[in-house]
RODO-2510 file (C-alpha; in nm, 4 decimals, decimal comma):
residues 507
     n   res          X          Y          Z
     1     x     0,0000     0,0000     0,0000
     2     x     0,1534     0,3633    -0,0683
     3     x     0,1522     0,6055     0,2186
     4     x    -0,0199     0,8819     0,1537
     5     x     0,1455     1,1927     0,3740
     6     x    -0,0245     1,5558     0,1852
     7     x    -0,3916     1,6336     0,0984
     8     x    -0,4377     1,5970    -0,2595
     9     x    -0,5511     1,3802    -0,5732
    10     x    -0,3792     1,0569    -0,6096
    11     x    -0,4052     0,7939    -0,9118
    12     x    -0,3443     0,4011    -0,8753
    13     x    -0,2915     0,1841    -1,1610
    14     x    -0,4758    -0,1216    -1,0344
    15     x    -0,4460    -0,4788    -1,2069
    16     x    -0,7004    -0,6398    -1,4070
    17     x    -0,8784    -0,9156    -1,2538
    18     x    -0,8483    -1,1350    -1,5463
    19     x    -0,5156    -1,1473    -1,7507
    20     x    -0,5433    -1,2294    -2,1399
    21     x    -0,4287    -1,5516    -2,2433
    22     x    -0,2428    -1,5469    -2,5732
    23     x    -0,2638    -1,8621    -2,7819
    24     x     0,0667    -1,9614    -2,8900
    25     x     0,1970    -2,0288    -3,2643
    26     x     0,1212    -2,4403    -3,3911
    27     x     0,2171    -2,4398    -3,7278
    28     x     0,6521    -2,3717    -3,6689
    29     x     0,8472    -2,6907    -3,8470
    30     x     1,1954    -2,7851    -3,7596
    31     x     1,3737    -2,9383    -4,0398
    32     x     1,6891    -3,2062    -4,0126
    33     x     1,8609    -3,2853    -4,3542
    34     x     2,1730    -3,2805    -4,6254
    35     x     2,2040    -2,9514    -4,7640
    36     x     2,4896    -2,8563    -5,0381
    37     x     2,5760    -2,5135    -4,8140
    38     x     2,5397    -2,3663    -4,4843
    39     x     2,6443    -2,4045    -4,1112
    40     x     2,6064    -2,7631    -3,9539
    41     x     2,4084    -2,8092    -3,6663
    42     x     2,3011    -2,4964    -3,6112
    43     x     1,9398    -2,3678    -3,6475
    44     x     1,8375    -2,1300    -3,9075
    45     x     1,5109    -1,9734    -3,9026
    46     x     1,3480    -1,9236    -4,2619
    47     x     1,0220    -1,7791    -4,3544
    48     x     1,0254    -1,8026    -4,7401
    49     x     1,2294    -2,0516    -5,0580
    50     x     1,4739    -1,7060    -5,1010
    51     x     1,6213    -1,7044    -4,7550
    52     x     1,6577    -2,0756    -4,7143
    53     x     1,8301    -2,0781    -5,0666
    54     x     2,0992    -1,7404    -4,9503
    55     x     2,1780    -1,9964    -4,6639
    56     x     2,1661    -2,3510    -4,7569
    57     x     2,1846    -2,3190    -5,1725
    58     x     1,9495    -2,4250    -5,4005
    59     x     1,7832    -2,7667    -5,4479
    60     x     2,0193    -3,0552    -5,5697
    61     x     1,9700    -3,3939    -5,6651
    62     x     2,0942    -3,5756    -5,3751
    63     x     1,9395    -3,4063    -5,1325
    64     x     1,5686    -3,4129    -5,0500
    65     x     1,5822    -3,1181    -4,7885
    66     x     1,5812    -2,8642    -5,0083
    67     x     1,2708    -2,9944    -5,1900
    68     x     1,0922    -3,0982    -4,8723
    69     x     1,1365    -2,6451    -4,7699
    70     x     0,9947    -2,5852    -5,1294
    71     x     0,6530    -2,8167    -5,0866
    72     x     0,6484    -2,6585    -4,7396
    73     x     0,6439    -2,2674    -4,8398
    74     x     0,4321    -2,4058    -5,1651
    75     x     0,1659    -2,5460    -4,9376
    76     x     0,1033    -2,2835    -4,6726
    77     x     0,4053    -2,3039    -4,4027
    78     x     0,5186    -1,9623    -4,2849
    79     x     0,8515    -2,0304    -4,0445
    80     x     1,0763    -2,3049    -4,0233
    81     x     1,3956    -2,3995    -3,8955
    82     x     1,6259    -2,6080    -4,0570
    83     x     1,9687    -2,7913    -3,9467
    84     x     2,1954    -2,8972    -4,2075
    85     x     2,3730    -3,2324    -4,0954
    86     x     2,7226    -3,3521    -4,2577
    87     x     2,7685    -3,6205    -4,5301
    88     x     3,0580    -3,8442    -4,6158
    89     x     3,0395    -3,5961    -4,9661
    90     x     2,9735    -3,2419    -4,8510
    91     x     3,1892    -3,0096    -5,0811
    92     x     3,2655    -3,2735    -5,3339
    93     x     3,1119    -3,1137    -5,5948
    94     x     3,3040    -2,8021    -5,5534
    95     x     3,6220    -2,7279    -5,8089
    96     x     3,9287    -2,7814    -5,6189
    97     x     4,2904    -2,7505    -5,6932
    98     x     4,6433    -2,7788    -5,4806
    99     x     4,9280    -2,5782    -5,4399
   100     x     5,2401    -2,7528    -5,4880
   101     x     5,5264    -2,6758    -5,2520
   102     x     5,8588    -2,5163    -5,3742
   103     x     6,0986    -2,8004    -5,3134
   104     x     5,8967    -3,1046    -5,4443
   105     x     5,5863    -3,0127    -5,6964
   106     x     5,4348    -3,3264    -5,6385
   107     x     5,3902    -3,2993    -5,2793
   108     x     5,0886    -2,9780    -5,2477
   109     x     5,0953    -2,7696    -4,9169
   110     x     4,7418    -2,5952    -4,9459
   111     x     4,3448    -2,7061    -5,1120
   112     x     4,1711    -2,4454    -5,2644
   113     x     3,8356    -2,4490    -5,3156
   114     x     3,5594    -2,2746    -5,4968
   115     x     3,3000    -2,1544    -5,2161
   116     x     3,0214    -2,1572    -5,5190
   117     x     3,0090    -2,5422    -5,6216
   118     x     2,8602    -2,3518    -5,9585
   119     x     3,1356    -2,1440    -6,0218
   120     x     3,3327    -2,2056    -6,3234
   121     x     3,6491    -2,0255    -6,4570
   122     x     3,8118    -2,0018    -6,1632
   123     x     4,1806    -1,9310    -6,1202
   124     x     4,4806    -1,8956    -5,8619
   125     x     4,7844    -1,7629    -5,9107
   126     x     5,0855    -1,7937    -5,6476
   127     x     5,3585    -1,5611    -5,6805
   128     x     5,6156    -1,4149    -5,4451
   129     x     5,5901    -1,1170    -5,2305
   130     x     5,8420    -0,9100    -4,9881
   131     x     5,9384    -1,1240    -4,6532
   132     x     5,8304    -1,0094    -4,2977
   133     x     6,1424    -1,0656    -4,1012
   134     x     6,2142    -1,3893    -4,1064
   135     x     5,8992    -1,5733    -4,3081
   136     x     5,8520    -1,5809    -4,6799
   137     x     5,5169    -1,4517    -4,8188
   138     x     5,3402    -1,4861    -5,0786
   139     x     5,0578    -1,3433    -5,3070
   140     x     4,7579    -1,5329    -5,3759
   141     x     4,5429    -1,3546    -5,6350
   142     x     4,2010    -1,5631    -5,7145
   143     x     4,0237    -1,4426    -6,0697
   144     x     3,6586    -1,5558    -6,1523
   145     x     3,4973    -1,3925    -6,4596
   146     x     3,5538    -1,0142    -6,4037
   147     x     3,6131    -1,0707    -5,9812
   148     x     3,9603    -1,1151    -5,9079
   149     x     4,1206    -1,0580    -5,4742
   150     x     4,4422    -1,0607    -5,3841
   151     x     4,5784    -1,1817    -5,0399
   152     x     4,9438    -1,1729    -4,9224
   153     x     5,0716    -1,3819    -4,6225
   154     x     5,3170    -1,6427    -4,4796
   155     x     5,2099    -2,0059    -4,4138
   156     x     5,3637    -1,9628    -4,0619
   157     x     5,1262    -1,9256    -3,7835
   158     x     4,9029    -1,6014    -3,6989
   159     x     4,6881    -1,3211    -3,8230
   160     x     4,9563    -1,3202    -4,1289
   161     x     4,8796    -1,6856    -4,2581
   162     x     4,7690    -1,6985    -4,6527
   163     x     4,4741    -1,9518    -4,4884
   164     x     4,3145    -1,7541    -4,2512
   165     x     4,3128    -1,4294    -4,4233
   166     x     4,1699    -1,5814    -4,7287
   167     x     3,8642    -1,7886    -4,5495
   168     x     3,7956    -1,4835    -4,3732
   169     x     3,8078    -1,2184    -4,6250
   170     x     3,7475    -1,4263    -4,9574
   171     x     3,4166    -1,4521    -5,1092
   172     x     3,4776    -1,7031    -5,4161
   173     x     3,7143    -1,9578    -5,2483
   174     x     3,8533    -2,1273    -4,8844
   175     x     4,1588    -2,2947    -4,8376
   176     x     4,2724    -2,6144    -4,6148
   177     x     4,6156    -2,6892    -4,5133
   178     x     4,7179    -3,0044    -4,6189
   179     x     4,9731    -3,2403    -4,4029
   180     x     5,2674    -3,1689    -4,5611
   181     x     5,6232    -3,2367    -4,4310
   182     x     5,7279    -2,9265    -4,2414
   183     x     6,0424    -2,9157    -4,4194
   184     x     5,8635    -2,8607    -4,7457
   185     x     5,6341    -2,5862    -4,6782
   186     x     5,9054    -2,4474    -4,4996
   187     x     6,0161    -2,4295    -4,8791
   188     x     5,7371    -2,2224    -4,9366
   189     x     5,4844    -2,2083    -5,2532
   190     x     5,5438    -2,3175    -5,6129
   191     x     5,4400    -2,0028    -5,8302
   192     x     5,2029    -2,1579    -6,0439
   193     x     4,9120    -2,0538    -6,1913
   194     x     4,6269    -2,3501    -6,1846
   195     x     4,2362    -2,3757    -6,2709
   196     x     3,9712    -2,5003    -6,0102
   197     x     3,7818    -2,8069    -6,2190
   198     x     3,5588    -3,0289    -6,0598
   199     x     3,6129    -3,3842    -5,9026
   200     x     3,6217    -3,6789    -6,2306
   201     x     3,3657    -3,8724    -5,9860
   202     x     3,1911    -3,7514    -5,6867
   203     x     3,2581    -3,9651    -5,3684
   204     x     2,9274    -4,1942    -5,2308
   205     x     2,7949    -4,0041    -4,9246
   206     x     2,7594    -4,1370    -4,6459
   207     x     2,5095    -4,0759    -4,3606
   208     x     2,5646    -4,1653    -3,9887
   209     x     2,2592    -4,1964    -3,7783
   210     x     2,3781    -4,0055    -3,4892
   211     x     2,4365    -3,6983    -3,6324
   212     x     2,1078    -3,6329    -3,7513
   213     x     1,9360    -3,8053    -3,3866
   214     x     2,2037    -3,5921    -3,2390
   215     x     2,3900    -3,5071    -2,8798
   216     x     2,2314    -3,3353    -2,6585
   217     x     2,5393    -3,2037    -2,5245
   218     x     2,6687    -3,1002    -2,8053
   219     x     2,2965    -2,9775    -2,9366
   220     x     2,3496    -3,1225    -3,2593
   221     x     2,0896    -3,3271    -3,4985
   222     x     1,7673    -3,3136    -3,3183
   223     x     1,8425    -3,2175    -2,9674
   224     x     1,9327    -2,8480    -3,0984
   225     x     1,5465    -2,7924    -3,1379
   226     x     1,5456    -2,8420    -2,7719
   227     x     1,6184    -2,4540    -2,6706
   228     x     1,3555    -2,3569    -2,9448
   229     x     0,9937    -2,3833    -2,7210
   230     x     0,7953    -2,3022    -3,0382
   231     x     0,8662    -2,5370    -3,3009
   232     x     0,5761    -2,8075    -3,3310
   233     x     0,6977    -3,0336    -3,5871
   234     x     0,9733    -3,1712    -3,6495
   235     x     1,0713    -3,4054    -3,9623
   236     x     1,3866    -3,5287    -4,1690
   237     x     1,2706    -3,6465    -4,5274
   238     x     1,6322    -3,7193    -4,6360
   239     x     1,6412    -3,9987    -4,3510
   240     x     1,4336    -4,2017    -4,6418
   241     x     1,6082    -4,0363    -4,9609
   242     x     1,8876    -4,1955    -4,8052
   243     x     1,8029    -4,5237    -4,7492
   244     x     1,6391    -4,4811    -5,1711
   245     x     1,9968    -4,4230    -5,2509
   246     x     2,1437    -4,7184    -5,0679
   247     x     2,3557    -4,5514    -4,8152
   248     x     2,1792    -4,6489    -4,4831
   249     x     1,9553    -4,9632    -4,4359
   250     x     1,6497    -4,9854    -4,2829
   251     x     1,7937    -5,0122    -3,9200
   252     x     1,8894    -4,6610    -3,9228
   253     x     1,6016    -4,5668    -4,0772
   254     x     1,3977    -4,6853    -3,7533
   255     x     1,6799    -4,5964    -3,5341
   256     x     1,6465    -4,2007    -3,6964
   257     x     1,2749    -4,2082    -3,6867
   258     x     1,2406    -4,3525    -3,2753
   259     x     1,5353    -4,1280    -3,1859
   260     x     1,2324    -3,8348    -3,3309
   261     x     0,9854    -3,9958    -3,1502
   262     x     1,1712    -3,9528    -2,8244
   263     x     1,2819    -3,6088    -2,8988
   264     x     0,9026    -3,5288    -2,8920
   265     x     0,8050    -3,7356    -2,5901
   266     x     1,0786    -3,5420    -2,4219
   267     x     0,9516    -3,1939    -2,5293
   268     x     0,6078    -3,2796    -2,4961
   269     x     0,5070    -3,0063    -2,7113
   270     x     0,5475    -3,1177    -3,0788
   271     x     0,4689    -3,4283    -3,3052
   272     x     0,7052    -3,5944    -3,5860
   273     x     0,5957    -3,6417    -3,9348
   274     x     0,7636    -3,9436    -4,0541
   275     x     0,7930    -4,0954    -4,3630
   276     x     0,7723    -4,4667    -4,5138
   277     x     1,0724    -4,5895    -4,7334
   278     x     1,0109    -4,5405    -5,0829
   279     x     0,8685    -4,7954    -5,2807
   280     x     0,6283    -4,9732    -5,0534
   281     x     0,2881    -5,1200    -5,2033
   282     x    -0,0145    -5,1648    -4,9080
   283     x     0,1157    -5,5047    -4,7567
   284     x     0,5163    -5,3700    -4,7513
   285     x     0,3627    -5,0179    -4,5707
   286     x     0,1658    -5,2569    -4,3069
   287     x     0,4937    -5,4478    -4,2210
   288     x     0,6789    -5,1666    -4,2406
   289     x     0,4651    -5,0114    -3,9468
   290     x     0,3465    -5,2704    -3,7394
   291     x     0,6530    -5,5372    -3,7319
   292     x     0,9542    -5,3528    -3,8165
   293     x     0,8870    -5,0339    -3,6740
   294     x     0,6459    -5,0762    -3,4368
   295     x     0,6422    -4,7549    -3,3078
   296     x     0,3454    -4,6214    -3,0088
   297     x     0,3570    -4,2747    -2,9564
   298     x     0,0518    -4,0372    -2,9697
   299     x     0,3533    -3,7859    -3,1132
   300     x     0,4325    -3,9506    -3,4308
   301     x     0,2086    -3,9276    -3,6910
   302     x     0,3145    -4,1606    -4,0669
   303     x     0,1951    -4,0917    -4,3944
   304     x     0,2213    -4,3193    -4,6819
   305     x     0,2945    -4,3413    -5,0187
   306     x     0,5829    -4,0709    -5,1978
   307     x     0,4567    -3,8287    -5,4165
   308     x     0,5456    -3,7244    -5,7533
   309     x     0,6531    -3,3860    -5,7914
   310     x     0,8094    -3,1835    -6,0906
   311     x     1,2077    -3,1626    -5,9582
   312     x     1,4119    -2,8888    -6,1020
   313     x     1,7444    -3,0554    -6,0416
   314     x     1,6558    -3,3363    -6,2841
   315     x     1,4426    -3,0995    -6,4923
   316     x     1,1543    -3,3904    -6,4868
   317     x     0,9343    -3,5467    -6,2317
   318     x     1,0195    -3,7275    -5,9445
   319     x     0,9484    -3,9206    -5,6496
   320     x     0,9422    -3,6605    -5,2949
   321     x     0,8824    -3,8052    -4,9709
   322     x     0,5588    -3,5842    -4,8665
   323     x     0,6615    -3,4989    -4,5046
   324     x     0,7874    -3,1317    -4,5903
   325     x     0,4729    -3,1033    -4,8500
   326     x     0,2223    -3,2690    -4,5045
   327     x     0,3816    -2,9624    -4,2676
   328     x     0,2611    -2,6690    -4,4502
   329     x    -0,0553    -2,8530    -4,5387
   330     x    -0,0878    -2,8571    -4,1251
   331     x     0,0769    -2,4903    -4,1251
   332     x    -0,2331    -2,4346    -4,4027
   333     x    -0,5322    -2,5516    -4,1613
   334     x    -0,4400    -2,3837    -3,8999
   335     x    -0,4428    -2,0420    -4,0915
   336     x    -0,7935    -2,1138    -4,2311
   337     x    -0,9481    -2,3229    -3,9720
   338     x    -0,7466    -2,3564    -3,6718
   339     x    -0,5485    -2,6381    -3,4841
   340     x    -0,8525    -2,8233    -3,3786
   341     x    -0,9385    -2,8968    -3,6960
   342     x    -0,8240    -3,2466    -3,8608
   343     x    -0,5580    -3,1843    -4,1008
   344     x    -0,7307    -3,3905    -4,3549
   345     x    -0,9244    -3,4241    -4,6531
   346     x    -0,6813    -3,1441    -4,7929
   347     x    -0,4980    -3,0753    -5,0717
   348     x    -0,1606    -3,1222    -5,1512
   349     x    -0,0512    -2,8789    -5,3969
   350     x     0,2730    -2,9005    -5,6159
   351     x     0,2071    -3,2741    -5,6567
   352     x     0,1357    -3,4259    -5,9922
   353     x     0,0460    -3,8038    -5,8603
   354     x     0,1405    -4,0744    -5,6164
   355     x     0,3890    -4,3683    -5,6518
   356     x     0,1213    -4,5931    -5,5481
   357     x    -0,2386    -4,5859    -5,5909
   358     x    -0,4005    -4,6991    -5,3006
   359     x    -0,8263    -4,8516    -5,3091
   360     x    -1,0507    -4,8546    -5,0289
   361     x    -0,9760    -5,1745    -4,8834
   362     x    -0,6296    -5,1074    -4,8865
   363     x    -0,7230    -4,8132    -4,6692
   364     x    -0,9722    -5,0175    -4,4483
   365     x    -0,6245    -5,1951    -4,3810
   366     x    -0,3930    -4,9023    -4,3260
   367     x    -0,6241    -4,6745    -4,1332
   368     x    -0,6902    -4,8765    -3,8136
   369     x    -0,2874    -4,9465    -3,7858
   370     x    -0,2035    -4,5343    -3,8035
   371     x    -0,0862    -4,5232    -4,1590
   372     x    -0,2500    -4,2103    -4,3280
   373     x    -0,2475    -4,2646    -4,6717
   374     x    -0,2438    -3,9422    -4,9816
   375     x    -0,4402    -4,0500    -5,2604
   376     x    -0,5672    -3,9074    -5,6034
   377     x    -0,9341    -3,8359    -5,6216
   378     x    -1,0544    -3,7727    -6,0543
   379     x    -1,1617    -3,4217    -6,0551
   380     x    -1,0471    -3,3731    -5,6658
   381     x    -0,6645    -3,3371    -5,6442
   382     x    -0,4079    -3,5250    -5,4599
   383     x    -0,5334    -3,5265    -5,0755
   384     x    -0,4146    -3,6195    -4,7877
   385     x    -0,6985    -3,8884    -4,6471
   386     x    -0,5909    -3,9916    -4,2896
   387     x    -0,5498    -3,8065    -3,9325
   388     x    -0,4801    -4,0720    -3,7016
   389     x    -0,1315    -4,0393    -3,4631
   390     x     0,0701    -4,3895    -3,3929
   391     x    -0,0480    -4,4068    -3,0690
   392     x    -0,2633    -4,7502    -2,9141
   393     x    -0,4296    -4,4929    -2,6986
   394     x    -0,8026    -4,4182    -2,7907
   395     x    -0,8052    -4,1023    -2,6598
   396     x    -0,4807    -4,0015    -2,8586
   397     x    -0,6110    -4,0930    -3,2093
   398     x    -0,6092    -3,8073    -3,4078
   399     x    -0,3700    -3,5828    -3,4879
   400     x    -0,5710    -3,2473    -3,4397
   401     x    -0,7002    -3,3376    -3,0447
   402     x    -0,3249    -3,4319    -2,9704
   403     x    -0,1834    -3,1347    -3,0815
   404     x    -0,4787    -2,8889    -2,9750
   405     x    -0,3415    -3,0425    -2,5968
   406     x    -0,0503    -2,9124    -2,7272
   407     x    -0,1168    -2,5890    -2,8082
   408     x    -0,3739    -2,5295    -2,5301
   409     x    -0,1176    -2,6833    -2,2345
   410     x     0,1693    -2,3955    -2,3854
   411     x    -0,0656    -2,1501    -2,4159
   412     x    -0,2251    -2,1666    -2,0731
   413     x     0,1899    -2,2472    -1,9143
   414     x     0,2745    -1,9334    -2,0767
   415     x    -0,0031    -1,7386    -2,0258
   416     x    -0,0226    -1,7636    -1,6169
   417     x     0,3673    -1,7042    -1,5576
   418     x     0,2357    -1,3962    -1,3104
   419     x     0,0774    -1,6233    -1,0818
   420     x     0,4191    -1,7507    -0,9151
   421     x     0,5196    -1,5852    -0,6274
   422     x     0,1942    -1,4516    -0,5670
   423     x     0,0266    -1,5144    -0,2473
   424     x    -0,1614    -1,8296    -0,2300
   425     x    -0,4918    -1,7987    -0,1334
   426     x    -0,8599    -1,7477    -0,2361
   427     x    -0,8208    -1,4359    -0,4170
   428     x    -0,5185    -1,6167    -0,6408
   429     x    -0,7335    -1,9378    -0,6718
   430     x    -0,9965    -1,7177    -0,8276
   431     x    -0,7786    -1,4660    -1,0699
   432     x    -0,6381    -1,7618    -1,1612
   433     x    -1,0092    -1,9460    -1,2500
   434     x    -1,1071    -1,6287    -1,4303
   435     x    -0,8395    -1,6004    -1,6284
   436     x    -0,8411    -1,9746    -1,7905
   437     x    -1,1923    -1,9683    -1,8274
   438     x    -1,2094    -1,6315    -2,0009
   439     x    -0,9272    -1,8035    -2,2635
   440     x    -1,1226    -2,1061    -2,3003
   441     x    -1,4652    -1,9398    -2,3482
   442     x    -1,3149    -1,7861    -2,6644
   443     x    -1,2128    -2,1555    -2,7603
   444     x    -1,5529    -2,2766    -2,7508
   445     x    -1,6757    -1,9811    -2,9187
   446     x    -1,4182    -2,0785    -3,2047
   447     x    -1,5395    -2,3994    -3,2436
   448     x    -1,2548    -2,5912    -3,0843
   449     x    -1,4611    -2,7752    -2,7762
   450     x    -1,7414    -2,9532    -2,8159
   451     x    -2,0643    -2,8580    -2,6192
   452     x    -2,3871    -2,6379    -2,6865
   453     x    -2,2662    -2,4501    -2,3669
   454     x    -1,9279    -2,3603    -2,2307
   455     x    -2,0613    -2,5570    -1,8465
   456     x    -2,0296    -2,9038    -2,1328
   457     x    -1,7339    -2,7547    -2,2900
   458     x    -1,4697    -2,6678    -1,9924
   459     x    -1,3988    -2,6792    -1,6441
   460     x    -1,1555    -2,5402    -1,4060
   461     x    -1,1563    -2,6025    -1,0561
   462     x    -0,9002    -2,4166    -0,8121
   463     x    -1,0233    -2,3662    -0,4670
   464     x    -0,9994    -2,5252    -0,1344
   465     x    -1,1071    -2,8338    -0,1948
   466     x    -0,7888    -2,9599    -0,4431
   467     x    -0,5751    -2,6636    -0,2954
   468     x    -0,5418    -2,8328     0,0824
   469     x    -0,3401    -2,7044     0,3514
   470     x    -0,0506    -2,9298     0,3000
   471     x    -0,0078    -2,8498    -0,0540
   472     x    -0,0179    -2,4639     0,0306
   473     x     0,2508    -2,5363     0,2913
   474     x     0,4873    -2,6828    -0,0288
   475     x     0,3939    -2,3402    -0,2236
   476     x     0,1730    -2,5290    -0,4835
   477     x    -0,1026    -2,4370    -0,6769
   478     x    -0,3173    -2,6675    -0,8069
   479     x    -0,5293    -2,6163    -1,1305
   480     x    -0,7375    -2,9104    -1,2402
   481     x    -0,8873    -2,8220    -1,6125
   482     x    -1,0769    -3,0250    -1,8641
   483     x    -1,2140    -2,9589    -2,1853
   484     x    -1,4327    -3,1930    -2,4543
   485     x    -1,2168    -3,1438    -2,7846
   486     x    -1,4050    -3,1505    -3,1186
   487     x    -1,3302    -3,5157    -3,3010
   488     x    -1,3322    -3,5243    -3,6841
   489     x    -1,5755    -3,6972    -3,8255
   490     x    -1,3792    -3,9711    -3,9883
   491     x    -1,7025    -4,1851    -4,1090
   492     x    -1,9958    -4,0165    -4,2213
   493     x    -2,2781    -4,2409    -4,2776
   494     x    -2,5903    -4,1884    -4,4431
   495     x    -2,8672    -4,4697    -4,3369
   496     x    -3,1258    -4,4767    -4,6585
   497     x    -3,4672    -4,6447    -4,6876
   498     x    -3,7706    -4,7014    -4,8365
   499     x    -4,1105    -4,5396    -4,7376
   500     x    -4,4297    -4,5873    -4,9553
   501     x    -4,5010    -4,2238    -5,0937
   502     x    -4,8210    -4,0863    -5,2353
   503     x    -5,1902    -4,1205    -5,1273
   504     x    -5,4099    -4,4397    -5,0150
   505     x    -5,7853    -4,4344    -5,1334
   506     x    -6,0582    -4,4975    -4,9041
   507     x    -6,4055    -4,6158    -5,0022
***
């Protein structure tokens, strides 16, 4: 209370009794894949196909990630992060070329390489230039077109080494010093003049499992979403594209997709799309989920089969795992219609067809087991025609109740932050009661609860009775809430008969 010590006027700001809850954002995707360019294991947040290009390059053909960031922007998603994991062949399809030493030209003291794996004409010269004190130098002068930089330097240790002032000032190539004798590059540089070209054959790439799954001490591969509260998706289409290409089996494939499972049972506050391998008629995607996976999680959610969409890389169409096309169909619903909604019975835009054509009983099959499938409907588009998680769980069947939880347990966490510290009683028990309700009021209104009144729709209880003296003496609060989510309806049925119509004549 102020003290009040003069006659006069005085103004209080007094606090609202109720404080707004905010919902938060459902529709942020965290990406895992191969990219040709950019930092590893670091997340980049990208809101449109031009910034994710500036970072990570354009789309290539080995990759899928790329591709998977197009079909999301393409299909409604707005932000996404993306981690770019190493391969066995990152910057192989670069042009290279070595510097030879001075005393023996076949042995080469430095790599160059063209930062642009599209560049072409590009050229080093080595020459000599005036020692400091003791150390030769030399000039390095890189031409590319009409671009040419010049860098002089020793190839002793420090701020003066060729290396480091060239990978921090150059903007067409980076160099690597090679394990050469010290007696020869002692010797110094050859001066040569020598074109970048490109490898004869590009190395196989190779993937290991635990980079993209990650370390969480580290923060690498998965666990670096774990500081980032607001992603709500997470998914790693090149896990498959891999596996397509031969370079993991279907081991890691599992191990990948569990280790993305767990990363969202941790967090609690996101789901993983995954993919199937390629390939896979009906029968091979029912193994493939309930004996060799064999996942139960009411955060996974699979969708089955590839899609066929026009790649610019090969310049025809091609086969896309649909997980990066599936998040910005979600990111798409909840725009128009909200989280609670089913994100199903949409379409998927950018894709031509389906590598597999799936029929109704094929679906009667897949459905029950968690396998959504995308299928091609004459005169209806490609849509995506399932909403069920992987979880055993009844009450965690579909994909929209699970993550309306989601977004209604962050939500009301971050939205009731005040209330710690504050003295627990009855007055706090009740600002507390108003507040929630007046949040989930406005979810009913939306549509999101089910009930023709809010007393059907919600409840929360905070008072004496679940607040008892022994629990106030730990400096707890407890909240108990419940609310009757909206289910899709998944089988509409129309029940048709016969009545005898017309009139009856009566003598």
């Amino acid at each position: 209370m102020p003290t009040y010590l003069s006659p006069g006027v005085y103004v209080e700001e007094v606090p609202a009794a109720t404080r707004p809850i905010a919902g938060v954002g459902t529709a942020v995707a965290g990406f895992v894949g191969f990219a040709s360019d950019g930092p590893f294991h670091e997340p980049v947040l990208v809101t449109n196909w031009t910034q994710f290009t500036n970072t990570f390059g354009d789309m290539t053909e080995r990759y899928s990630l790329g591709k998977a960031i197009y079909g999301f922007f393409n299909n409604g998603g707005g932000r996404a992060y993306v981690v770019r994991v190493p391969t066995g062949a990152d910057g192989a399809s670069a042009a290279v070329a070595e510097l030879a030493t001075k005393a023996d030209k076949k042995v080469p003291a430095l790599r160059v390489e063209a930062i642009d794996s599209g560049a072409s004409n590009v050229s080093v010269k080595v020459s000599s230039a005036p020692p400091e004190g003791d150390e030769a130098q030399f000039t390095i002068t890189v031409s590319a077109d009409s671009v040419e930089e010049s860098f002089t330097g020793t190839l002793g240790k420090g701020r003066s080494n060729l290396a480091t002032q060239v990978n921090a000032k150059s903007k067409l190539v980076k160099i690597e010093a090679l394990d050469a004798p010290a007696a020869l590059v002692a010797s110094g540089l050859q001066e040569s003049t020598v074109a970048l070209v490109k490898p004869a054959s590009l190395p196989a790439a190779s993937v290991e499992p635990g980079e993209l799954i990650g370390d969480s001490s580290r923060r690498t591969g998965f666990t670096s979403f774990e500081t980032l509260e607001e992603i709500t998706m997470i998914l790693a289409p090149d896990v498959v594209t891999a596996h397509a290409q031969g370079v993991i089996d279907l081991e890691a494939v599992k191990a990948i997709q569990t280790g993305m499972l767990n990363h969202c049972e941790l967090m609690g506050n996101r789901m993983a799309i995954l993919d199937t391998p390629t390939g896979l008629n009906a029968q091979q995607a029912s193994d493939w989920r309930m004996n060799t996976t064999n996942f139960d999680s009411k955060f996974g959610v699979m969708y089955w089969p590839w899609v066929q969409v026009f790649d610019p890389s090969l310049g025809k169409n091609a086969s896309l795992p649909p997980s990066g096309a599936l998040a910005g169909v979600w990111s798409r619903n909840d725009d128009t219609r909200g989280v609670f909604k089913a994100p199903a019975n949409e379409v998927l835009l950018g894709a031509v067809g389906v590598d597999y054509a799936v029929t109704r009983g094929e679906m009667d099959m897949l459905n029950p087991m968690g396998v959504n499938s995308i299928k091609s409907f004459p005169g209806r588009g490609i849509r995506v025609w399932g909403a069920r998680t992987l979880s055993s769980d009844a009450e965690w069947r579909y994909v929209n109740v699970r993550r309306y939880f989601n977004y209604l347990e962050e939500s009301i966490l971050q939205g009731t932050q005040w209330c710690v510290f504050e003295p627990n009683d009855e007055r706090l028990w009740g600002r507390i009661r108003r507040t929630i309700s007046a949040f989930l009021v406005n979810e009913w209104r939306s549509g999101a609860l089910f009930g023709a009144s809010p007393q059907q729709a919600y409840f929360v209880k905070c008072d004496g009775e679940n607040n008892t003296a022994e629990s106030i003496d730990l400096g707890m609060v407890i909240v108990e809430v419940g609310v009757a989510p909206v289910k899709p309806a998944e089988f509409v049925i129309f029940r048709l008969s016969q009545f005898s119509g017309g009139t009856s004549i009566a003598d």
